[in-house]
TIDREN-411327 format. One line per 4 residues: number of its first residue (from 1); for each residue x, y, z of N, C-alpha, C. Coordinates in pm, 1 decimal. Layout:
REM residues N
NUM = X:Y:Z:X:Y:Z:X:Y:Z | ...
//
This chain:
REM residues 115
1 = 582.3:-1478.4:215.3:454.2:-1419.2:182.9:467.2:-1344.5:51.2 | 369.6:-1365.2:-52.0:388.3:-1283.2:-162.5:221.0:-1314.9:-209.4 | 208.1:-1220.5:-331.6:96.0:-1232.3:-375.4:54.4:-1345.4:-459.1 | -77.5:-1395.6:-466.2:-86.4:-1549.3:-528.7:-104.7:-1478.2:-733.6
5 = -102.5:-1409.6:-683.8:-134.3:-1372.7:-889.2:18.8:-1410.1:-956.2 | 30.0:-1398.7:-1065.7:164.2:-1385.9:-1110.3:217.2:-1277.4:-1137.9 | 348.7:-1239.6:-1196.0:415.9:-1107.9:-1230.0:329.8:-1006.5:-1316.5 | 254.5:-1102.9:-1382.6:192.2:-993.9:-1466.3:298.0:-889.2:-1560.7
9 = 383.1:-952.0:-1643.3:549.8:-912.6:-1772.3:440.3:-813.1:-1859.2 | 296.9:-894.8:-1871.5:187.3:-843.6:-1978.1:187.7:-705.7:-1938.6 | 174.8:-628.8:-1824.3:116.5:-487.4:-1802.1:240.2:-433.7:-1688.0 | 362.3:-448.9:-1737.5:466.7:-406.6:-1682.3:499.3:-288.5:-1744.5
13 = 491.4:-161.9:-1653.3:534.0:-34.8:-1691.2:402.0:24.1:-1717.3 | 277.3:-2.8:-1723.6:177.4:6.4:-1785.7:77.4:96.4:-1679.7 | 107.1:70.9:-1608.6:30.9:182.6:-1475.5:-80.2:68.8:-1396.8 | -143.5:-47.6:-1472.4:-242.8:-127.0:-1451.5:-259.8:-231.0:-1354.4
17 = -112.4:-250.9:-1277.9:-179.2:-328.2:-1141.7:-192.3:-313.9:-1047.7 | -302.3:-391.6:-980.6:-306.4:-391.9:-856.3:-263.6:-413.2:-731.2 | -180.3:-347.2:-684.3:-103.2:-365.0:-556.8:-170.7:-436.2:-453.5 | -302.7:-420.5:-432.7:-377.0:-474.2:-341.5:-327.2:-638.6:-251.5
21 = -291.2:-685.6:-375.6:-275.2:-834.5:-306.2:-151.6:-823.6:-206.4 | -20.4:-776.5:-274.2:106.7:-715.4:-202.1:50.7:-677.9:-60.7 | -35.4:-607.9:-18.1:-60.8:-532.6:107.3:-140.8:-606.8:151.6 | -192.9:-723.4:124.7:-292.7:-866.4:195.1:-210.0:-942.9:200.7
25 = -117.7:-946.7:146.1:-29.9:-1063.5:192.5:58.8:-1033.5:306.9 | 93.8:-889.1:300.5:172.6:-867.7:410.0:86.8:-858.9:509.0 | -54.7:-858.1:537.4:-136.2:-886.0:636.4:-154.3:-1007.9:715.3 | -73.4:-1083.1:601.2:-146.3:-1230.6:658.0:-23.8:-1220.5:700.5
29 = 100.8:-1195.6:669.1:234.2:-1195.9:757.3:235.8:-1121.9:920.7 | 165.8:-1006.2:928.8:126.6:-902.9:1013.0:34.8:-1040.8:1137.0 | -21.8:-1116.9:1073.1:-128.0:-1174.7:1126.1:-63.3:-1302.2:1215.7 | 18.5:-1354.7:1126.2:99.4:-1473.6:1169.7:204.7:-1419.1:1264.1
33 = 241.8:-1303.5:1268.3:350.0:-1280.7:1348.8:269.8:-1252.6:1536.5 | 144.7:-1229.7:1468.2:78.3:-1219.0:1623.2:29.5:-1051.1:1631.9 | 49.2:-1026.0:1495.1:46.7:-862.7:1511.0:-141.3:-834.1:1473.2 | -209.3:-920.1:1514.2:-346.9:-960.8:1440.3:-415.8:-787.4:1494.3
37 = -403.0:-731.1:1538.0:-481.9:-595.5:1540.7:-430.7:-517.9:1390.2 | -314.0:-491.0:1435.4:-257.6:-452.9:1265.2:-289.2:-486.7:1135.0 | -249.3:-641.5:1191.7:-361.7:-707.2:1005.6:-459.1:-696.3:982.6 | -561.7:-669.9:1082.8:-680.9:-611.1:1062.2:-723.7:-493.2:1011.9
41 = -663.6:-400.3:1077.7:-634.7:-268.5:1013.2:-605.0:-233.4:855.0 | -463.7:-277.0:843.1:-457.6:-304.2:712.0:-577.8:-347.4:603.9 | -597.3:-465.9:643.6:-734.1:-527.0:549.8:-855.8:-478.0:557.2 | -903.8:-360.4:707.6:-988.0:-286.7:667.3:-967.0:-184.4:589.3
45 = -846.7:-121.2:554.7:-852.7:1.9:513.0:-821.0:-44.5:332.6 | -750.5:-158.8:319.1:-791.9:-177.1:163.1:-913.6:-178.5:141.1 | -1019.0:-227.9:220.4:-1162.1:-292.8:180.2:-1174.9:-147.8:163.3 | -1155.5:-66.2:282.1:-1256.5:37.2:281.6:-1203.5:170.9:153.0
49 = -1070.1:92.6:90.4:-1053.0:175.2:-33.4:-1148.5:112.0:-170.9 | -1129.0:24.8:-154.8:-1203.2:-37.9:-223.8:-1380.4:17.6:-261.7 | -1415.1:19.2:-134.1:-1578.3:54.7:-106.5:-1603.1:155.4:-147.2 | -1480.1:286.9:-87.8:-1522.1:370.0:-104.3:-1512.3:448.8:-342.0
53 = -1452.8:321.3:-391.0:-1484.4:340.5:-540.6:-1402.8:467.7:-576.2 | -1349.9:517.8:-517.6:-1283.0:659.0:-596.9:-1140.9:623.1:-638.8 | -1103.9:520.7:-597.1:-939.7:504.9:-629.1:-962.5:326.7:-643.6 | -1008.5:284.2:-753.5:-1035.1:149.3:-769.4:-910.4:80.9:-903.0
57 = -911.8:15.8:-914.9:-798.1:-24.8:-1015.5:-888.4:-57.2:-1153.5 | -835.7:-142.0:-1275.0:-942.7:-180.2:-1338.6:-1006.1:-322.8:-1331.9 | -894.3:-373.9:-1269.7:-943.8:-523.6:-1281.8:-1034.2:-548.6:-1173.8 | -1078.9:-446.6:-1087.1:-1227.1:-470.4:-1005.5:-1279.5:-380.7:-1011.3
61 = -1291.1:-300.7:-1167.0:-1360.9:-245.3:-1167.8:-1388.4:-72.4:-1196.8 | -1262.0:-65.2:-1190.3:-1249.7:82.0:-1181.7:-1176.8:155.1:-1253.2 | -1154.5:273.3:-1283.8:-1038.0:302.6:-1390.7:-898.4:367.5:-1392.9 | -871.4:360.2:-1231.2:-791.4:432.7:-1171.6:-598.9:321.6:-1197.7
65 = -522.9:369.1:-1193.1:-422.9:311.8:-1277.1:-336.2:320.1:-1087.6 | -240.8:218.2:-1110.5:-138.4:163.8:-995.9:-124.0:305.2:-914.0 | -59.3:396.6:-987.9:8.8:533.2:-943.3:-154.1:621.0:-892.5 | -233.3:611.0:-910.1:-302.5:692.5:-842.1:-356.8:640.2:-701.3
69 = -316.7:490.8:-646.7:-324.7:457.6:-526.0:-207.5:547.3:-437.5 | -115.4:606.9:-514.6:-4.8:657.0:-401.7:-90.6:772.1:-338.3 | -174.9:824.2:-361.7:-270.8:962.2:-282.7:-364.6:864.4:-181.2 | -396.0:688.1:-149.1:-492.9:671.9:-120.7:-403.1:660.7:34.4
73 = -549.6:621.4:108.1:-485.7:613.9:280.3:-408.2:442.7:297.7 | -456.3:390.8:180.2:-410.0:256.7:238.2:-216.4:292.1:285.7 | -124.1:393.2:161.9:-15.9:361.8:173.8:37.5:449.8:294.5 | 24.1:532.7:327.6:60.4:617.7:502.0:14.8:504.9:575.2
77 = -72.0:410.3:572.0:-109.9:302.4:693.9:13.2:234.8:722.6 | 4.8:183.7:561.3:137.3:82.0:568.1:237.0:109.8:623.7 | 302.4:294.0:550.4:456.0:266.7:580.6:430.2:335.9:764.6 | 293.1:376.1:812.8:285.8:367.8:970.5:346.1:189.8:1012.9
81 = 278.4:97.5:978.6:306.2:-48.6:1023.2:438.6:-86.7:1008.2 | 512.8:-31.1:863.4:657.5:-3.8:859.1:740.3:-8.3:987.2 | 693.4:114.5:1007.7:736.6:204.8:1142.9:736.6:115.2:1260.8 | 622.6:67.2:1294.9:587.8:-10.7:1389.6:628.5:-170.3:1386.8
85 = 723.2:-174.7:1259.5:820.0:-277.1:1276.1:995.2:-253.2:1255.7 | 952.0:-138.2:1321.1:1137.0:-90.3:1332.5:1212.2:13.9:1307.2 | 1131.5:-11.7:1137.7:1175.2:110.4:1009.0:1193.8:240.4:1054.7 | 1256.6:324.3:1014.6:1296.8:465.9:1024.7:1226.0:521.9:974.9
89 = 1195.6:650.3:973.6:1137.8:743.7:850.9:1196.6:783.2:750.8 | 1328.0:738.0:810.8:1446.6:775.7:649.8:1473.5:630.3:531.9 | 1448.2:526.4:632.5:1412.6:407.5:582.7:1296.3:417.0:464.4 | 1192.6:444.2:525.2:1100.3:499.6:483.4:1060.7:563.8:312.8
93 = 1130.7:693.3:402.1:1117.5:742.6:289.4:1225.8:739.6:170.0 | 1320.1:677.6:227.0:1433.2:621.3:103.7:1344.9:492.9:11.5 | 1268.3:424.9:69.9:1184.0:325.1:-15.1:1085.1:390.7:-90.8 | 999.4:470.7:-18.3:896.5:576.7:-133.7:932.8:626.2:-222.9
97 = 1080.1:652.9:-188.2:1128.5:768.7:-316.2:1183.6:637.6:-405.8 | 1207.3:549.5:-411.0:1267.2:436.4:-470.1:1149.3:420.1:-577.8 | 1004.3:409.2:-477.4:900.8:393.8:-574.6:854.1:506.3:-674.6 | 906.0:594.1:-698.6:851.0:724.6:-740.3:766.9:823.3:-710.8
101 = 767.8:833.6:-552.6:712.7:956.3:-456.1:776.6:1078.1:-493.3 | 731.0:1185.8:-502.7:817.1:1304.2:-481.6:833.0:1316.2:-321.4 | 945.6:1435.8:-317.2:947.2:1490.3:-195.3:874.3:1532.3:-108.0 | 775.6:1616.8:-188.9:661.0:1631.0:-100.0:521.4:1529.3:-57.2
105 = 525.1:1399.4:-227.4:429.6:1309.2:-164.3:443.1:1245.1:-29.4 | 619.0:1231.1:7.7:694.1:1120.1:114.3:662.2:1231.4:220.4 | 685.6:1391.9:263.0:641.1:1449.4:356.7:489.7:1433.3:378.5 | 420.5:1439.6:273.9:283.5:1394.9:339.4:261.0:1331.1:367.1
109 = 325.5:1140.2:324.1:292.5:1052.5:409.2:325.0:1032.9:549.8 | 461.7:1104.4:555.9:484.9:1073.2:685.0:410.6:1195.6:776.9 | 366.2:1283.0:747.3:310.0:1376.0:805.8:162.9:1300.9:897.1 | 76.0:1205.6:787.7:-36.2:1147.9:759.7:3.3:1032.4:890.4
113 = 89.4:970.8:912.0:137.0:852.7:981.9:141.9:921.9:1136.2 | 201.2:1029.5:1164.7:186.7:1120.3:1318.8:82.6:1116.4:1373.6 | -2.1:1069.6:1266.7:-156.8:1225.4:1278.9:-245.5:1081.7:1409.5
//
């Protein structure tokens, strides 16, 4: 499973893509595995980032750059589904911090994932 766009080398480092597809694709993986409540979930809560326009990317529209999706709800969903395929919270949050979370962004997600 991966996303159908390409690497996109053009806007590497650049703040400008959209993760979105990454987290639909792992839906359709979520989906195929039989986990179809989950993939649903997932794909509502991109849509409903989407809808709700405050954290939009630019290429649909919006002017919000890669790194300001790390505040949105889609990513506490995820690394919840993480969770709910095994992952640790140290797992976890050893991958967030990989991505450039601070300490306290990775306590709030996992705080956000309890709730």
């Amino acid at each position: 499973y991966e996303p159908i766009h390409g690497s996109a080398p053009d806007i590497a480092g650049q703040d400008k893509a959209n993760p979105s597809a990454i987290l639909m694709a792992f839906a359709m993986m979520l989906n195929d595995l039989g986990e179809t409540d989950k993939a649903a979930k997932l794909n509502a809560a991109i849509l409903a980032q989407v809808e709700e326009g405050k954290v939009v990317t630019a290429d649909i529209g919006g002017t919000a750059g890669t790194n300001a999706l790390k505040g949105s709800s889609v990513v506490p969903f995820t690394a919840a589904l993480l969770r709910s395929r095994g992952k640790s919270d140290t797992s976890i949050a050893n991958a967030l911090q990989k991505e450039g979370y601070t300490t306290s962004e990775i306590a709030k997600i996992l705080q956000q994932m309890n709730q």
